[in-house]
Backbone atoms as SQL, in Angstrom:
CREATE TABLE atoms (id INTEGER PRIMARY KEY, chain TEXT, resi INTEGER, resn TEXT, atom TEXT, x REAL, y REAL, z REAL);
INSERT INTO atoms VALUES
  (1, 'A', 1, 'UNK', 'N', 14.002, -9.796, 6.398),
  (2, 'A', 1, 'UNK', 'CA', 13.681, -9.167, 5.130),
  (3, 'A', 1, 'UNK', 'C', 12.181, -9.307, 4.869),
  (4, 'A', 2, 'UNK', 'N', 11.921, -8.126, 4.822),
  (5, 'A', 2, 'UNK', 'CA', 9.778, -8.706, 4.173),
  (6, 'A', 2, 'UNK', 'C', 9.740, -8.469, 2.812),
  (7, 'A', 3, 'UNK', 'N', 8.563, -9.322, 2.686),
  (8, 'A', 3, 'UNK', 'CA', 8.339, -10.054, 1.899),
  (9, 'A', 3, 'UNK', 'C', 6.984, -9.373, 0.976),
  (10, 'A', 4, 'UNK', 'N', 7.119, -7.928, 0.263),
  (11, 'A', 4, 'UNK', 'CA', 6.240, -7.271, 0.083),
  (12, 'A', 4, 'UNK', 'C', 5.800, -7.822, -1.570),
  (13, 'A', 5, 'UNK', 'N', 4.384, -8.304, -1.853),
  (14, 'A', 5, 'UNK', 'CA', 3.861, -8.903, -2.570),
  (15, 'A', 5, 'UNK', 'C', 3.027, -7.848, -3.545),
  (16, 'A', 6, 'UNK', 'N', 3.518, -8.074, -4.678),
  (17, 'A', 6, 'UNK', 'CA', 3.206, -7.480, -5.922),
  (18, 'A', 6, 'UNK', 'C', 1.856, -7.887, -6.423),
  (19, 'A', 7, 'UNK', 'N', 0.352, -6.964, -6.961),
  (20, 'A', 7, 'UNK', 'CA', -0.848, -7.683, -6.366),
  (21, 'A', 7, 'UNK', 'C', -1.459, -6.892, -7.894),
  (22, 'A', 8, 'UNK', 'N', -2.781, -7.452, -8.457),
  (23, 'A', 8, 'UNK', 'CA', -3.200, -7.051, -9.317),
  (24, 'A', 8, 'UNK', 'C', -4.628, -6.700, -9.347),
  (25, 'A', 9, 'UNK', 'N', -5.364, -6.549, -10.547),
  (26, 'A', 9, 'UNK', 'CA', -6.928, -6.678, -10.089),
  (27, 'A', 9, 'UNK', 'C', -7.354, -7.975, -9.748),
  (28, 'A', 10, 'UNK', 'N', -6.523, -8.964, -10.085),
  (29, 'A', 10, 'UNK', 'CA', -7.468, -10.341, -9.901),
  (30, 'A', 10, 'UNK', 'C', -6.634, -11.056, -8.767),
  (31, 'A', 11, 'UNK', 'N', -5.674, -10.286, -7.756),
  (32, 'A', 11, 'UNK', 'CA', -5.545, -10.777, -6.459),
  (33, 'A', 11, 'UNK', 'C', -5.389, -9.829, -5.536),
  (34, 'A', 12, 'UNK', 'N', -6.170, -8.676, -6.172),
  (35, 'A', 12, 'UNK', 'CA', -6.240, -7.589, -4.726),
  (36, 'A', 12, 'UNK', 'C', -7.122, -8.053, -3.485),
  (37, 'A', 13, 'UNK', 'N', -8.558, -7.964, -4.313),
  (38, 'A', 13, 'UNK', 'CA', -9.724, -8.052, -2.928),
  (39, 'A', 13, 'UNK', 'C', -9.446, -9.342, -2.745),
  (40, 'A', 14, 'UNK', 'N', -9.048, -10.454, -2.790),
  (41, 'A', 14, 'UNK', 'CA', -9.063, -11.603, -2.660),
  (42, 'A', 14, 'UNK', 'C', -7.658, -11.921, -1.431),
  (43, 'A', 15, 'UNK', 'N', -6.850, -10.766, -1.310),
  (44, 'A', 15, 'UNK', 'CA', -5.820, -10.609, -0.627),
  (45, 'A', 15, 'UNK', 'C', -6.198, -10.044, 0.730),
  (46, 'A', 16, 'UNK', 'N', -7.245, -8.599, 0.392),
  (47, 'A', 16, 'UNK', 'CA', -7.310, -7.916, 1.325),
  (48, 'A', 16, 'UNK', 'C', -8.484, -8.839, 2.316),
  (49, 'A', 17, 'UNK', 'N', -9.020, -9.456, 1.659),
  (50, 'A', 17, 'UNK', 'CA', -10.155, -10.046, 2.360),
  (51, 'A', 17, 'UNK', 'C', -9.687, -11.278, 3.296),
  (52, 'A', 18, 'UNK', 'N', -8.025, -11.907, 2.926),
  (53, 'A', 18, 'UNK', 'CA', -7.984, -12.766, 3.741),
  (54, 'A', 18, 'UNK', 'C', -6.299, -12.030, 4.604),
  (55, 'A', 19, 'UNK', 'N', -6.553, -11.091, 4.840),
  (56, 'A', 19, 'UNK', 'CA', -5.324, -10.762, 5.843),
  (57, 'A', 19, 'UNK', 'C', -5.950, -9.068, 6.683),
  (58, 'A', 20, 'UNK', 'N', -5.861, -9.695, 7.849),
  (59, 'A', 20, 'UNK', 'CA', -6.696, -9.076, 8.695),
  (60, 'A', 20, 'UNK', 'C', -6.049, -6.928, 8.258),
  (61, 'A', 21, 'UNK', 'N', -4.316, -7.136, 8.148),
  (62, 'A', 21, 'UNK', 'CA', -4.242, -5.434, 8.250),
  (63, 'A', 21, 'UNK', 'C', -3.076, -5.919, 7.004),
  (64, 'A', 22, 'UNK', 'N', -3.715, -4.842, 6.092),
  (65, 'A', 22, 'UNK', 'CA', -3.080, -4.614, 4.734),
  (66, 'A', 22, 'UNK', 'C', -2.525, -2.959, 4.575),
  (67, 'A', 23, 'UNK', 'N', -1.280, -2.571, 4.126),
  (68, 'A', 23, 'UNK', 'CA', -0.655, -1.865, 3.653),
  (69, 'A', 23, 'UNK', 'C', -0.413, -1.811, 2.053),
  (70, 'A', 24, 'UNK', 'N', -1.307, -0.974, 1.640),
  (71, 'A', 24, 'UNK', 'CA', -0.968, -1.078, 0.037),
  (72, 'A', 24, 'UNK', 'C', -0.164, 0.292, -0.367),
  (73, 'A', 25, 'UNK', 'N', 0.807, 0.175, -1.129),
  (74, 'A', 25, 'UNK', 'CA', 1.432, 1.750, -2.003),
  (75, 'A', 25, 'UNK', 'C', 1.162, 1.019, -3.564),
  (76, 'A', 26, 'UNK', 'N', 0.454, 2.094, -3.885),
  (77, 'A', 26, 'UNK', 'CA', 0.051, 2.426, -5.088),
  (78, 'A', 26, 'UNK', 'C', 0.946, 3.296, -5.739),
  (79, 'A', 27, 'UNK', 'N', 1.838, 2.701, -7.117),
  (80, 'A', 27, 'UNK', 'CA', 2.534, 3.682, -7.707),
  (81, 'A', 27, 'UNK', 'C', 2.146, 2.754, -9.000),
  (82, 'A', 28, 'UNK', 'N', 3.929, 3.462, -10.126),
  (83, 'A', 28, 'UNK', 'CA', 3.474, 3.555, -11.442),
  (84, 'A', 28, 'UNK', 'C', 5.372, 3.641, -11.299),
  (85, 'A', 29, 'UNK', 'N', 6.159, 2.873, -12.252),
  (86, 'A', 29, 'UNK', 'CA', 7.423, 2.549, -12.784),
  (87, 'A', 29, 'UNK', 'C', 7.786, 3.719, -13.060),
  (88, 'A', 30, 'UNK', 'N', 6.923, 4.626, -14.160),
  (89, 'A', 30, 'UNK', 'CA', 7.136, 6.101, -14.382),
  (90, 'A', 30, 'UNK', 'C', 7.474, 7.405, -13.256),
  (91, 'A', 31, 'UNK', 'N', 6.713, 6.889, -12.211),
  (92, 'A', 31, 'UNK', 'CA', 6.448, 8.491, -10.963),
  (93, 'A', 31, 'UNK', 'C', 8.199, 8.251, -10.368),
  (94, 'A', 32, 'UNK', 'N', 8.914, 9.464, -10.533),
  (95, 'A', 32, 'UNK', 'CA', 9.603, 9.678, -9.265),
  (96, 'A', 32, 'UNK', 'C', 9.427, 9.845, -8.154),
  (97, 'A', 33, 'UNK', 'N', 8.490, 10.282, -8.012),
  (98, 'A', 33, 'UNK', 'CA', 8.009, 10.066, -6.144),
  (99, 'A', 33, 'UNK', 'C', 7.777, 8.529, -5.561),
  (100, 'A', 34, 'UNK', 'N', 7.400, 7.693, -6.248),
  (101, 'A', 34, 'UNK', 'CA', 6.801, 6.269, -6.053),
  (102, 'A', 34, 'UNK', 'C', 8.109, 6.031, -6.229),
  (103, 'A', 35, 'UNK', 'N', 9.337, 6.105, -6.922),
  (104, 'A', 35, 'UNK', 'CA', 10.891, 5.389, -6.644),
  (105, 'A', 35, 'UNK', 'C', 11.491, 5.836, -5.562),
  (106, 'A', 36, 'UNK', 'N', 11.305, 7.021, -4.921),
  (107, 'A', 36, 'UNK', 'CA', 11.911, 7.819, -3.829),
  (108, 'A', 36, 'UNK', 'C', 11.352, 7.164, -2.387),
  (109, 'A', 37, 'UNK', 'N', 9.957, 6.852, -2.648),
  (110, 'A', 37, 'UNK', 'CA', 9.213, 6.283, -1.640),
  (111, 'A', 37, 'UNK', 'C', 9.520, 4.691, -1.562),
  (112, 'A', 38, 'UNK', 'N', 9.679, 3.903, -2.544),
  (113, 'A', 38, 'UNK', 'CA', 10.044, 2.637, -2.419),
  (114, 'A', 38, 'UNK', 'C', 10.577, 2.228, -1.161),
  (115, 'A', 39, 'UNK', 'N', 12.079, 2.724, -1.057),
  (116, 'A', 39, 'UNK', 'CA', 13.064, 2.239, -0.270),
  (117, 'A', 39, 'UNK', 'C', 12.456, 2.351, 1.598),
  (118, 'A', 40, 'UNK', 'N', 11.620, 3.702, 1.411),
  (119, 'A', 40, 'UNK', 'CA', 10.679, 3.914, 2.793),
  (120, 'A', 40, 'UNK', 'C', 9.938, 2.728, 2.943),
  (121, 'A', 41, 'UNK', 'N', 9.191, 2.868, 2.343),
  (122, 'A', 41, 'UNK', 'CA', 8.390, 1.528, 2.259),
  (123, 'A', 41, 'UNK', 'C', 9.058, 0.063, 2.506),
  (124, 'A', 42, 'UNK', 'N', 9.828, -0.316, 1.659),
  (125, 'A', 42, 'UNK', 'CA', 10.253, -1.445, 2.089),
  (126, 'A', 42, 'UNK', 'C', 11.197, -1.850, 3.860),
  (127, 'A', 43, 'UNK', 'N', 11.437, -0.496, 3.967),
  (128, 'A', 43, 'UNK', 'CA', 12.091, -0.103, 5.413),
  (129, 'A', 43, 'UNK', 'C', 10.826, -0.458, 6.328),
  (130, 'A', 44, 'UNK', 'N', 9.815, 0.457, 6.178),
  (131, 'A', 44, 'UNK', 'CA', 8.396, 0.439, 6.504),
  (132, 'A', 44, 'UNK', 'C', 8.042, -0.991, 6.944),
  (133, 'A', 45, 'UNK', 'N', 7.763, -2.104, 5.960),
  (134, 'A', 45, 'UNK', 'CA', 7.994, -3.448, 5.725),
  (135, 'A', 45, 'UNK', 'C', 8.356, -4.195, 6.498),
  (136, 'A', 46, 'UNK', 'N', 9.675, -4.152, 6.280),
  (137, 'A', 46, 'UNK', 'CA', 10.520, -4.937, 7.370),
  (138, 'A', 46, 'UNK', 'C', 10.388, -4.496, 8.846),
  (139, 'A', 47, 'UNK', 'N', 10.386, -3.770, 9.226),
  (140, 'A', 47, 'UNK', 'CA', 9.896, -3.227, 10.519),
  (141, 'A', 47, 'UNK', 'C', 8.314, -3.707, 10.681),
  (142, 'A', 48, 'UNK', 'N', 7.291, -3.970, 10.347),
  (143, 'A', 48, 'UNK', 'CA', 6.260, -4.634, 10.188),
  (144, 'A', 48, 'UNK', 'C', 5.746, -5.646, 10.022),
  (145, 'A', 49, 'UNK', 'N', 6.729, -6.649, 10.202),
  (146, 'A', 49, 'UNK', 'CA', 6.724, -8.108, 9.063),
  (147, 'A', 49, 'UNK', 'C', 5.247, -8.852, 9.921),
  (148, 'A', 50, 'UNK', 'N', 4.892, -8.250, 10.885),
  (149, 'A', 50, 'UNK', 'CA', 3.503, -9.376, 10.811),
  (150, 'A', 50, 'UNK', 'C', 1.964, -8.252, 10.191),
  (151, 'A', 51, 'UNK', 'N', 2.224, -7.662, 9.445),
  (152, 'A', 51, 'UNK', 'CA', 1.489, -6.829, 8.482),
  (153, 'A', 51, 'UNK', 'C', 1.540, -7.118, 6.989),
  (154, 'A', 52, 'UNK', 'N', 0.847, -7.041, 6.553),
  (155, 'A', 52, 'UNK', 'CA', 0.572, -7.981, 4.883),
  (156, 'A', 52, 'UNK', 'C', 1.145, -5.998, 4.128),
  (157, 'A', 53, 'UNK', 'N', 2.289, -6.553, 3.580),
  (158, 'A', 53, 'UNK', 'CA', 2.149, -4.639, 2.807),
  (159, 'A', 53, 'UNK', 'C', 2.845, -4.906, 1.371),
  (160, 'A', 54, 'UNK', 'N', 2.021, -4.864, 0.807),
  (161, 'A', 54, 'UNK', 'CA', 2.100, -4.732, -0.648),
  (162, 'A', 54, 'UNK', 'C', 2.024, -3.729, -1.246),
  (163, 'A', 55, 'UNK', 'N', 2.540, -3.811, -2.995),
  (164, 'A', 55, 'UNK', 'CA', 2.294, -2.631, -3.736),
  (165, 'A', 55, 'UNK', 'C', 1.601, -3.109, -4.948),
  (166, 'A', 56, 'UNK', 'N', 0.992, -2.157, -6.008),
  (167, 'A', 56, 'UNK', 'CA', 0.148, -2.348, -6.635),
  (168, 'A', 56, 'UNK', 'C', 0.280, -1.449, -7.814),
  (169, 'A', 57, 'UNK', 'N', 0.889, -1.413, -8.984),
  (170, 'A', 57, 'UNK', 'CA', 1.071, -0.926, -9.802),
  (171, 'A', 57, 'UNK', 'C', -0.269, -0.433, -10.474),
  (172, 'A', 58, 'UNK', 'N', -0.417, 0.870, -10.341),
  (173, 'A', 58, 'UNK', 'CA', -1.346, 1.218, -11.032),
  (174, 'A', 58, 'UNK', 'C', -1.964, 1.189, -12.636),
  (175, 'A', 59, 'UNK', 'N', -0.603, 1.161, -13.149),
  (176, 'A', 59, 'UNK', 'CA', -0.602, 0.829, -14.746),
  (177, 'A', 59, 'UNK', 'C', -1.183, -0.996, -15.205),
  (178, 'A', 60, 'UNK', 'N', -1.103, -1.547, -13.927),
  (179, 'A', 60, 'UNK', 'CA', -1.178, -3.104, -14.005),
  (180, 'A', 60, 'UNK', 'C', -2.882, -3.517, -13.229),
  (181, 'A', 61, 'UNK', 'N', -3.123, -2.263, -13.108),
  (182, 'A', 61, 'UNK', 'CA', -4.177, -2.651, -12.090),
  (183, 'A', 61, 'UNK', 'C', -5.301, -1.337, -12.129),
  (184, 'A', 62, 'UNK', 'N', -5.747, -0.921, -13.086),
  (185, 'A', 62, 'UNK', 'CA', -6.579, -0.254, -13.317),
  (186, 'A', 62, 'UNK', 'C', -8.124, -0.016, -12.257),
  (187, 'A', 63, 'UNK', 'N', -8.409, -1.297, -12.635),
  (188, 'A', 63, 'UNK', 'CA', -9.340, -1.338, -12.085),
  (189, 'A', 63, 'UNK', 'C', -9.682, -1.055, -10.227),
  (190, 'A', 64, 'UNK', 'N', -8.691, -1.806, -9.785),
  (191, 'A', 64, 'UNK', 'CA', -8.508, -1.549, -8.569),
  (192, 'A', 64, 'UNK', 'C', -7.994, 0.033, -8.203),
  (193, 'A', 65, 'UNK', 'N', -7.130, 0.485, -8.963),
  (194, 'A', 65, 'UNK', 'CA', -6.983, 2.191, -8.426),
  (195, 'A', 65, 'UNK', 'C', -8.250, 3.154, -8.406),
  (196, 'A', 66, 'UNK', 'N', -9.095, 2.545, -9.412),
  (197, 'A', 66, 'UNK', 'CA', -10.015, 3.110, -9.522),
  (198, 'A', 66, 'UNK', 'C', -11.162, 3.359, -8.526),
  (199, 'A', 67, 'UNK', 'N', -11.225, 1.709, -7.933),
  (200, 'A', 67, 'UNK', 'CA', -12.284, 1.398, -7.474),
  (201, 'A', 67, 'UNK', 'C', -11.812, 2.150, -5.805),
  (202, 'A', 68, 'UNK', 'N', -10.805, 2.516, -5.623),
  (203, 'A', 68, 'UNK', 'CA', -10.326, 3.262, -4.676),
  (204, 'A', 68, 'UNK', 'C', -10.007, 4.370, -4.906),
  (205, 'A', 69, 'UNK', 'N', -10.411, 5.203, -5.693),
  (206, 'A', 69, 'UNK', 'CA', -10.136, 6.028, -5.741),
  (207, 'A', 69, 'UNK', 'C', -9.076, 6.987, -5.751),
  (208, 'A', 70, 'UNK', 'N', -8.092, 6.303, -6.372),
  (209, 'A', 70, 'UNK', 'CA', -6.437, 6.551, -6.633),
  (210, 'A', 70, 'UNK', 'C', -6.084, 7.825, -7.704),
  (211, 'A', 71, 'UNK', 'N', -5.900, 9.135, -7.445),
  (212, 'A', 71, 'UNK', 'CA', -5.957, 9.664, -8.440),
  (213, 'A', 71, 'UNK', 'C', -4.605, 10.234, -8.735),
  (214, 'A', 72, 'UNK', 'N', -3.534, 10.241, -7.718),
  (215, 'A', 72, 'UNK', 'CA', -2.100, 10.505, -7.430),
  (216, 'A', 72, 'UNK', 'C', -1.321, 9.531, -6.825),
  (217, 'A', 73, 'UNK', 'N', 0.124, 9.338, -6.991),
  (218, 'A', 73, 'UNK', 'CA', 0.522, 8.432, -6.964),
  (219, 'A', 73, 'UNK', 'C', 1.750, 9.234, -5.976),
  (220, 'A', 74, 'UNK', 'N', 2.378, 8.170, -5.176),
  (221, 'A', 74, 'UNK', 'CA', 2.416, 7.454, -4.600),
  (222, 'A', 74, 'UNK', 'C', 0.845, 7.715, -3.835),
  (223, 'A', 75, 'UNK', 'N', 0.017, 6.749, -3.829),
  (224, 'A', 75, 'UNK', 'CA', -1.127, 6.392, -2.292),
  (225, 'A', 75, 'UNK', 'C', -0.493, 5.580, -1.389),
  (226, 'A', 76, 'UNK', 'N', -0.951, 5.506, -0.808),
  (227, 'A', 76, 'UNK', 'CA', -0.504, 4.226, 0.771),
  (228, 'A', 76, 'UNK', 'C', -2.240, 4.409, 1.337),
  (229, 'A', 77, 'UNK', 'N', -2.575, 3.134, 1.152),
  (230, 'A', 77, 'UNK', 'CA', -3.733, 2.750, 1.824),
  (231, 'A', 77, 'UNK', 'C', -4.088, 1.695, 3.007),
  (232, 'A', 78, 'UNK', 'N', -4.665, 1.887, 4.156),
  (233, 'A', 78, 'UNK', 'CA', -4.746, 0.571, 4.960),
  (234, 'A', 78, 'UNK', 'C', -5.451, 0.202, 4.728),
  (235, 'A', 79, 'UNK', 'N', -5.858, -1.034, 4.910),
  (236, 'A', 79, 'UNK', 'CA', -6.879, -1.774, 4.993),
  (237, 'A', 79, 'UNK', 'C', -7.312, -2.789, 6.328),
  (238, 'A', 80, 'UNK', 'N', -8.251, -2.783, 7.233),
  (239, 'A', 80, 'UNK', 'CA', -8.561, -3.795, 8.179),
  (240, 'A', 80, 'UNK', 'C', -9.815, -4.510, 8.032),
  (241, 'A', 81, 'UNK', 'N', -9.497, -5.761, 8.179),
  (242, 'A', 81, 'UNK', 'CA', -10.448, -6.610, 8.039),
  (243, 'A', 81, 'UNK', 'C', -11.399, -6.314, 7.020),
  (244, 'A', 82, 'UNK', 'N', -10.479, -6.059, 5.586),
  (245, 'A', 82, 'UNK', 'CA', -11.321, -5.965, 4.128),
  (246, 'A', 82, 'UNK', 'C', -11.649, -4.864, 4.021),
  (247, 'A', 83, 'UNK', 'N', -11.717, -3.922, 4.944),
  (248, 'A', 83, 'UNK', 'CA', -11.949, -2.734, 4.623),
  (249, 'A', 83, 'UNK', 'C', -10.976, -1.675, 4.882),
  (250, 'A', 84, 'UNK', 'N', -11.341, -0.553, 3.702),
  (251, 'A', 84, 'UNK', 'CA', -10.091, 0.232, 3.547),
  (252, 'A', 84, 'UNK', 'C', -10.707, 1.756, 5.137),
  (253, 'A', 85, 'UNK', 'N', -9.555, 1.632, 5.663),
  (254, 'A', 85, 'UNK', 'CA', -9.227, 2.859, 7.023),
  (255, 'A', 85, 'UNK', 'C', -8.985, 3.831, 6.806),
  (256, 'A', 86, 'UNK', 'N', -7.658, 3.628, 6.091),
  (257, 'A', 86, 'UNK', 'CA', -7.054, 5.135, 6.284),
  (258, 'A', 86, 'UNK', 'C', -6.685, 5.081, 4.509),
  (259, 'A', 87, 'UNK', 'N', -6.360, 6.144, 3.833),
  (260, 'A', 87, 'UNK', 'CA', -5.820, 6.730, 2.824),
  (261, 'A', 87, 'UNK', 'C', -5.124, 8.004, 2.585),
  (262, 'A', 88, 'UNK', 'N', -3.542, 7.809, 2.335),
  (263, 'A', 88, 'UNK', 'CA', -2.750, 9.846, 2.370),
  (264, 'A', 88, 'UNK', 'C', -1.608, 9.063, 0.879),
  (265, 'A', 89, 'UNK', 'N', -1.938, 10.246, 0.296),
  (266, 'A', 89, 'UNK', 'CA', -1.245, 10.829, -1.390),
  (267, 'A', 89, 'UNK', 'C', 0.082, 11.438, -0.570),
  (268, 'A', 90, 'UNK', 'N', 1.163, 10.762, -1.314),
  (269, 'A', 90, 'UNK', 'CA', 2.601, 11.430, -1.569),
  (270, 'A', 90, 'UNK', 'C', 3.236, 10.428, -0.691),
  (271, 'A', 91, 'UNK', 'N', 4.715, 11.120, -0.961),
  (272, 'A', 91, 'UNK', 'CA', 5.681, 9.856, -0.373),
  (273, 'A', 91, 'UNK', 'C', 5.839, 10.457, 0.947),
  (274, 'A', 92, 'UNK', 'N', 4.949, 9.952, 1.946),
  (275, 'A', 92, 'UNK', 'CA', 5.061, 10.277, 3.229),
  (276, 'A', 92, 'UNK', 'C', 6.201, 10.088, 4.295),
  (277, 'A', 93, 'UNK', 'N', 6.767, 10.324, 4.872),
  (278, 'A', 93, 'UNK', 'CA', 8.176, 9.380, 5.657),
  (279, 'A', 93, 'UNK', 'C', 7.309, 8.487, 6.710),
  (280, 'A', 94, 'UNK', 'N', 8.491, 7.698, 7.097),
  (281, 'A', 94, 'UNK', 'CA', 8.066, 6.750, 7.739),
  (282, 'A', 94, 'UNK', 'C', 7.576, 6.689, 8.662),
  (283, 'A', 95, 'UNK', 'N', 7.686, 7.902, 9.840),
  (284, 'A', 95, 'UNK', 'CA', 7.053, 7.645, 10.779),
  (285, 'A', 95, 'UNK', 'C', 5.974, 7.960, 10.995),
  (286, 'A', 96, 'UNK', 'N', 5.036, 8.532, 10.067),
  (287, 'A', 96, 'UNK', 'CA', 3.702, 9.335, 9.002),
  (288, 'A', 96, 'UNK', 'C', 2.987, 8.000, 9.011),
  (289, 'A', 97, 'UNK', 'N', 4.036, 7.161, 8.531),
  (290, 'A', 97, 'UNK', 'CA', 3.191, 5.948, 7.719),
  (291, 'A', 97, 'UNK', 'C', 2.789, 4.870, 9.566),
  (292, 'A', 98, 'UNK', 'N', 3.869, 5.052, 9.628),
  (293, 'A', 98, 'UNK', 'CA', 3.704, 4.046, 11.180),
  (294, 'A', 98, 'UNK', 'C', 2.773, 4.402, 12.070),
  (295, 'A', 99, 'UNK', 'N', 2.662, 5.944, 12.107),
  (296, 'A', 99, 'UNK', 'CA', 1.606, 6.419, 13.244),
  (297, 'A', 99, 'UNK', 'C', 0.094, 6.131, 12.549),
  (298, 'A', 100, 'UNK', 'N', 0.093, 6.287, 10.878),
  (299, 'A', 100, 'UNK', 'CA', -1.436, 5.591, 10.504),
  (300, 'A', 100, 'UNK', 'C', -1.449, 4.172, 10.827),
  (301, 'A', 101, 'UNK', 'N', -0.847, 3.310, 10.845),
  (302, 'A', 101, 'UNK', 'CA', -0.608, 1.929, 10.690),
  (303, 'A', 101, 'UNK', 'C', -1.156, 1.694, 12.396),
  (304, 'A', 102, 'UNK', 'N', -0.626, 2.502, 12.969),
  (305, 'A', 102, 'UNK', 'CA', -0.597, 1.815, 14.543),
  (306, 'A', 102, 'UNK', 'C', -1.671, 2.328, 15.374),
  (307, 'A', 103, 'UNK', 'N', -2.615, 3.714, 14.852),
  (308, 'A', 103, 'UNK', 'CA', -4.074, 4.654, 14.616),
  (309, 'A', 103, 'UNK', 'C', -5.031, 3.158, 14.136),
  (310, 'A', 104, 'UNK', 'N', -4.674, 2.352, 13.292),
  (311, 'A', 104, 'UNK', 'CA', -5.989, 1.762, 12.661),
  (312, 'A', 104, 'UNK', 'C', -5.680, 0.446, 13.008),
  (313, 'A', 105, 'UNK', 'N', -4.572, -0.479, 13.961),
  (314, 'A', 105, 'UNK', 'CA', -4.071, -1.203, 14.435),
  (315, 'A', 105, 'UNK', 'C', -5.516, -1.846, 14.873);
């Protein structure tokens, strides 16, 4: 089962900076697309478990959507070694998400 960690403005960069490949989905409690995408994601996840993949409520975390430039929801962003790689808007399927994941590997 993974273990996907719920992250804010004051433990995002502090997250991404100490785990070499980060998976973030960016949603909002409100979006139906971000509930439809969940269950991908956490599938996503578990199939990944030595990958740090979190989500990040945008309503909880302003600052950080911002500072990435989040303007639609569901995002899925990578991140390697603190820095952000790749970025794609909407609830992508999974094997969308795996072929970016394993592109920026």
């Amino acid at each position: 089962m993974s273990d996907i960690k719920n992250l804010n403005d004051d433990t995002f960069e502090e997250h991404i900076k100490n785990n070499p490949l980060v998976v973030v989905d960016f949603w909002a409690d409100w979006c139906a697309p971000c509930q439809m995408f969940a269950s991908i994601f956490e599938d996503f996840a578990n199939d990944n478990q030595e990958v740090s993949c979190v989500k990040v409520n945008i309503d909880e975390a302003h600052k950080t959507a911002e500072k990435y430039n989040v303007l639609s929801i569901p995002t899925i962003a990578i991140f390697k070694d603190g820095l952000l790689v790749d970025q794609q808007t909407g609830a992508i399927p999974k094997k969308l998400l795996q072929e970016n994941l394993n592109k920026n590997k």
